[in-house]
C-alpha positions, -999 to 999 in steps of 0.1 A, spaced: 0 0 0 30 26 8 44 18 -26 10 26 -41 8 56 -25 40 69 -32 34 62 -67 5 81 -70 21 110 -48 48 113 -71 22 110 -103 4 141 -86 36 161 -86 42 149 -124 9 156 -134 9 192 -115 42 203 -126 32 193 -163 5 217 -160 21 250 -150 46 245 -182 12 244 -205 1 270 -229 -31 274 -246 -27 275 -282 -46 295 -307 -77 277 -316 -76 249 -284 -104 250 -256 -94 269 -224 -95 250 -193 -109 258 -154 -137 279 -174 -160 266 -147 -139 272 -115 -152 294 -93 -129 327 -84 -134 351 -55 -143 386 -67 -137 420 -50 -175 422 -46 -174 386 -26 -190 368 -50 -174 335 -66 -173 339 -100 -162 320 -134 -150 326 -166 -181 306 -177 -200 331 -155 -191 362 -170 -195 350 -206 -214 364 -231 -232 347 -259 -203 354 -283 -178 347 -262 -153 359 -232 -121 380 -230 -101 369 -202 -74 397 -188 -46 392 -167 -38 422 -144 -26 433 -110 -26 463 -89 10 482 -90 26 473 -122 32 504 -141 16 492 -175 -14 480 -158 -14 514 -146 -17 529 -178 -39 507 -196 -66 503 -170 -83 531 -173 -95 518 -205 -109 483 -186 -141 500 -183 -152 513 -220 -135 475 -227 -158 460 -207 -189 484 -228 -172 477 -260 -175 438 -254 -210 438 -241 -224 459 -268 -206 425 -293 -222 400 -267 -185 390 -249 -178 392 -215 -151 401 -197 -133 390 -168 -99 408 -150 -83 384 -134 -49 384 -104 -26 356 -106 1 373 -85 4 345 -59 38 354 -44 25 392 -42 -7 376 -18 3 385 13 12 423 -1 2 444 -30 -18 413 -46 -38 409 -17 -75 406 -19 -78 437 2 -53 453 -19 -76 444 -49 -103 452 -35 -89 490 -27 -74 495 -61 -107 486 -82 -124 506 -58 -97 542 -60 -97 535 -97 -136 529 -104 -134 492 -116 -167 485 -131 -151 448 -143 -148 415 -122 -118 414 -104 -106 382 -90 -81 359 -72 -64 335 -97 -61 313 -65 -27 286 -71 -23 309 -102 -41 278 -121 -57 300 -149 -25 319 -159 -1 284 -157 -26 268 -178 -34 296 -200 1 307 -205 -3 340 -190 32 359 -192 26 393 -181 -2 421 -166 -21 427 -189 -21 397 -211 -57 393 -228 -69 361 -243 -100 360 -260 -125 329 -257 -151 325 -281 -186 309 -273 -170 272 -274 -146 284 -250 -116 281 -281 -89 305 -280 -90 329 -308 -66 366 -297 -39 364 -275 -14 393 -268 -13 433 -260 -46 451 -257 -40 479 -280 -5 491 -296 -3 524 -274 -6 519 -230 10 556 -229 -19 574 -247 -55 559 -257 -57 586 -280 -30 578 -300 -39 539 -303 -36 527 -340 -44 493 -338 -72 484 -313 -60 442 -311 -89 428 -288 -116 458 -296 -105 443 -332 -106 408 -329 -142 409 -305 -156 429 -332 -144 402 -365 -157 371 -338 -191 389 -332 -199 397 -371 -181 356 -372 -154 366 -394 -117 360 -395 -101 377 -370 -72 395 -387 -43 397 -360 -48 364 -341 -13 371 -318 1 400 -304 30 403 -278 24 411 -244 38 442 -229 39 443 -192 52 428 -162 58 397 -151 31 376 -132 41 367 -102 29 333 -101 30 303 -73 60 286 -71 52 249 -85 52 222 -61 
């Protein structure tokens, strides 16, 4: 019995640490769409919770990186711009060794309050969804469509200094083709931000 048990202890570990080096590729179904987050309002929400009928964009942020900072004050008209195209949207903190400090729920909780979130806002808990996702860096937005496929990945826009000076909207862009169910043009972008501080695997 100890040597079955060790087994499957060590298959665990195997299994776990096979996970965090996973990335969702363009076109393959997200996983942990179901799994229930805790929101800055208190309530446990889900990717599948915040969906819309086209589809979901799922953003990776935090509270003190700098190019969060100057991108999320467009998170709101975002959030607007998806609805009006039937997505949802979902912000979403995977800075597990920040927990106990500036990635803190309370912390969260203050910054989407000072800043005038009007988005869901919750703990990436283990930092499953941005190990299994293949989130590098806040923001990193990956776009679900109604299957739950991956279909953008990358930058929000090409401009986090000025919004008035963007040239190429990437995920206004890309929720726009998947609503109208065309071909979304730029499918891949590179992320620009800072690193997610993500749990250390076991």
């Amino acid at each position: 019995m100890k040597s079955v048990r060790l087994f499957m202890m060590i298959f665990s570990v195997v299994i776990a640490s096979a996970a965090v080096g996973q990335k969702l590729e363009m076109g393959g179904k997200a996983p942990f769409t179901d799994v229930k987050m805790t929101d800055v309002s208190g309530k446990k929400l889900s990717v599948d919770d915040v969906a819309g009928e086209n589809g979901v964009l799922v953003l990776f942020s935090s509270n003190t990186c700098p190019f969060v900072l100057k991108w999320e004050g467009r998170y709101n008209e975002l959030k607007a711009f998806a609805g009006k195209h039937k997505v949802g949207l979902i912000v979403v903190n995977s800075n597990c060794q920040n927990r106990q400090g500036v990635d803190s729920l309370e912390e969260m909780k203050k910054h989407a309050s000072e800043k005038g979130y009007e988005v869901p806002y919750v703990v990436d808990a283990g930092s499953k969804l941005a190990n299994s996702y293949g989130g590098q860096t806040t923001p990193h937005a990956f776009l679900l469509d109604s299957q739950r496929r991956l279909v953008y990945k990358g930058a929000i826009d090409d401009n986090y200094d000025d919004a008035s000076k963007v040239k190429h909207s990437y995920v206004k862009d890309a929720i726009a083709a998947l609503s109208a169910g065309k071909a979304i043009a730029v499918t891949e972008t590179k992320p620009v931000g800072c690193s997610i501080k993500r749990a250390p695997a076991n």
